[in-house]
C-alpha positions in Angstrom: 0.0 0.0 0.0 1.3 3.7 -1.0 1.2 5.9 1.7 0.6 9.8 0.8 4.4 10.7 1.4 5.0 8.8 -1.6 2.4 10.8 -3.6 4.3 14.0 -2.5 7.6 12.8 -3.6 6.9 11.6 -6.8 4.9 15.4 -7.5 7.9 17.1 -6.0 10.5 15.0 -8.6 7.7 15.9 -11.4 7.5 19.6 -11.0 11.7 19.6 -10.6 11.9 18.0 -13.8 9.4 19.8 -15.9 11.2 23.1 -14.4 14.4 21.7 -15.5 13.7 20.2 -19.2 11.9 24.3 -19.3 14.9 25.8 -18.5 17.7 24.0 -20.9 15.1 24.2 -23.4 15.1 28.0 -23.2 19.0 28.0 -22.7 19.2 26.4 -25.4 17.7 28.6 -27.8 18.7 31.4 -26.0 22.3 30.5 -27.0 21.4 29.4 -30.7 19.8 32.7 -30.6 22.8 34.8 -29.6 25.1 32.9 -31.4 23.3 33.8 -34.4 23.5 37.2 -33.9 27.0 36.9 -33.4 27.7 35.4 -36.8 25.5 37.8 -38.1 27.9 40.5 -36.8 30.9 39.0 -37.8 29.8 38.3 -41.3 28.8 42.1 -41.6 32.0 43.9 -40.2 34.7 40.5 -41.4 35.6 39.7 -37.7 34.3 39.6 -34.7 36.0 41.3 -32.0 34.8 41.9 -28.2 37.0 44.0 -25.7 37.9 42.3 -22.8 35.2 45.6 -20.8 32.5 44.2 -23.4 33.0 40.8 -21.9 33.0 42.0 -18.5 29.6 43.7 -19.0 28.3 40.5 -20.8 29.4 38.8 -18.2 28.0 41.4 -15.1 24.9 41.1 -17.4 24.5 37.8 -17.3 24.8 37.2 -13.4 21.9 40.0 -12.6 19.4 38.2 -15.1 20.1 34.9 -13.3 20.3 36.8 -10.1 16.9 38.2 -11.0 15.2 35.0 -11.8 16.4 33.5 -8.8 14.7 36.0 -6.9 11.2 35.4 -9.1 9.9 32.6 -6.5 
């Protein structure tokens, strides 16, 4: 016999993985995405070039979103 505890844990392992196939999914074509864009770029101006303060901002970027999105629940 299954107790309710059980129940629980197998909706808690559900949720986690929906929330986690959701996410790569949308990191995925987030990267495809700016990856694009960067080729796009590069084909335009015949090289791509990113100072190492463009990174750093990227980067800075980056960590708020996530910081951001960690805060939404």
């Amino acid at each position: 016999m299954t107790t309710n505890d059980e129940f629980t844990n197998d909706e808690n392992k559900n949720w986690k993985t929906k929330i986690l196939v959701i996410g790569a999914i949308i990191g995925a074509v987030t990267g495809l995405g700016a990856a694009y864009l960067l080729i796009q770029q590069a084909d335009e101006e015949e090289s791509l070039q990113i100072s190492p303060g463009e990174g750093v901002k990227l980067g800075v970027s980056v960590f708020s979103f996530l910081r951001q999105v960690t805060q939404l629940g």
